[in-house]
N, C-alpha and C positions, 0 to 999 in steps of 0.2 A: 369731472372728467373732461379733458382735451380731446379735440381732433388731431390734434396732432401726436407724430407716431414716437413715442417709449421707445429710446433707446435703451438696449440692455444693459444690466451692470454689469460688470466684471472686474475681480479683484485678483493679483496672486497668489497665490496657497503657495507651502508646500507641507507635506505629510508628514508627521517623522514620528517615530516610535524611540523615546528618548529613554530605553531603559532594555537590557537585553534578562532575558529570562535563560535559566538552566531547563535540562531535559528530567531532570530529576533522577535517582540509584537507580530505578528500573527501565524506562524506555532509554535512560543513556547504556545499561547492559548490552541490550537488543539492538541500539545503534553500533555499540562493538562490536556483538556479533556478528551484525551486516558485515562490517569491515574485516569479519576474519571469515567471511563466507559460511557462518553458524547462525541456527534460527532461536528463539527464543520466546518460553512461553511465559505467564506469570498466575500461579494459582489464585481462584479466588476463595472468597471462605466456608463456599457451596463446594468447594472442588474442583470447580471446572476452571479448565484453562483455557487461559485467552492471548492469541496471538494475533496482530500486532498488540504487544504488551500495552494495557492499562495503570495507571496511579489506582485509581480507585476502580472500584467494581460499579456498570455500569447500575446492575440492577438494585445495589444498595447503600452506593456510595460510599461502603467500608472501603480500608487501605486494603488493597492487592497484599499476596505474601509470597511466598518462595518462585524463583524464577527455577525456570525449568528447561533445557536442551529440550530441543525436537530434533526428529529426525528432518532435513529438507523435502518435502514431499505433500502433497494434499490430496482434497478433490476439488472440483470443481461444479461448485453449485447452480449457479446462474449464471450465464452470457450472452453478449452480444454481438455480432457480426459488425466489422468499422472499415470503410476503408481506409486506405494507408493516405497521411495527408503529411505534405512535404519535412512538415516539424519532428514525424514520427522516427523513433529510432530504429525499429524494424524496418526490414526491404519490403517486404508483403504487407497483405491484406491480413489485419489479425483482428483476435476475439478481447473483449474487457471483460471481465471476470469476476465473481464470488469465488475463493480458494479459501475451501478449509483444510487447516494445516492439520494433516494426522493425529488427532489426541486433543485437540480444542474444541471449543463452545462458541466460537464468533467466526466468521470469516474479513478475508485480505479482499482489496479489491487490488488488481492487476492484471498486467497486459499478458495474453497466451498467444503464444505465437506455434502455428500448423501449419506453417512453411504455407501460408497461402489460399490454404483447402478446408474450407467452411466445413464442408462435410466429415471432416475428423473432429469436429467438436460438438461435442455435446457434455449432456450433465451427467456426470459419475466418472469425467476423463479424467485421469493420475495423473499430475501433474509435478515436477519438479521446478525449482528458479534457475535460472541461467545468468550466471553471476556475471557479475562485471569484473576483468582482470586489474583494473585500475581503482579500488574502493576507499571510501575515505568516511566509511559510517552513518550511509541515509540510505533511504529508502530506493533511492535509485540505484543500489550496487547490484539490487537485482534488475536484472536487462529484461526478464520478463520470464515466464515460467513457460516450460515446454512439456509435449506426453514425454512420460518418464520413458526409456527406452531407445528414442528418439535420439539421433543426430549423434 
């Protein structure tokens, strides 16, 4: 070893993913149905359904079967208090979320927006999505779920 000081290496990279992948018959359903403002579940071989729709079932790896309408609506299991940080697409202070979709087995994580007011969230709140007028088939077509009733 030198006393003298190591300069650092450095090389140029660049990153690239040289092969594009499909979404597959089912999560591409579910990405339609975002785009048509419809939810979608996908049975597993146990029965339960799971929304955001899986390929395979987490608990046994079998293939998912019949895909299934929901109605737009959940609850809301778990959250957390955030504030609004300039990136966010909400005007207010909102919650990030656990949303189980009526009639499923897993939960959605997503953004609840309570105009503001911490205080009207909590766990067991009914919650609807609040679509995006402009959708084009991902996840972001919903803007974020609101209490049903609301606005």
């Amino acid at each position: 070893m030198t006393d003298q000081t190591a300069e650092s290496l450095r090389a140029p990279y660049t990153i690239e993913f040289g092969f594009e992948r499909t979404v597959g018959p089912k999560i591409g359903v579910f990405l339609g149905g975002l785009r048509d403002a419809r939810l979608f579940g996908v049975r597993t071989a146990a029965g339960q359904v799971l929304c955001p729709v899986l390929e395979f079932d987490p608990a046994d790896a079998s293939a998912t079967g019949e895909l299934v309408e929901l109605e737009p609506k959940g609850v809301v299991l778990q959250w957390t208090w955030v504030a609004r940080r300039p990136v966010d697409e909400l005007d207010t202070d909102f919650a990030w979320a656990l949303i189980r979709i009526d009639g499923t087995a897993n939960a959605m994580f997503h953004a609840v927006d309570v105009a503001g007011l911490p205080e009207t969230m909590r766990n067991g709140l009914t919650v609807t999505p609040r679509w995006r007028p402009d959708r084009v088939g991902a996840i972001t077509d919903i803007v974020c779920f609101e209490p049903v009733g609301e606005r």
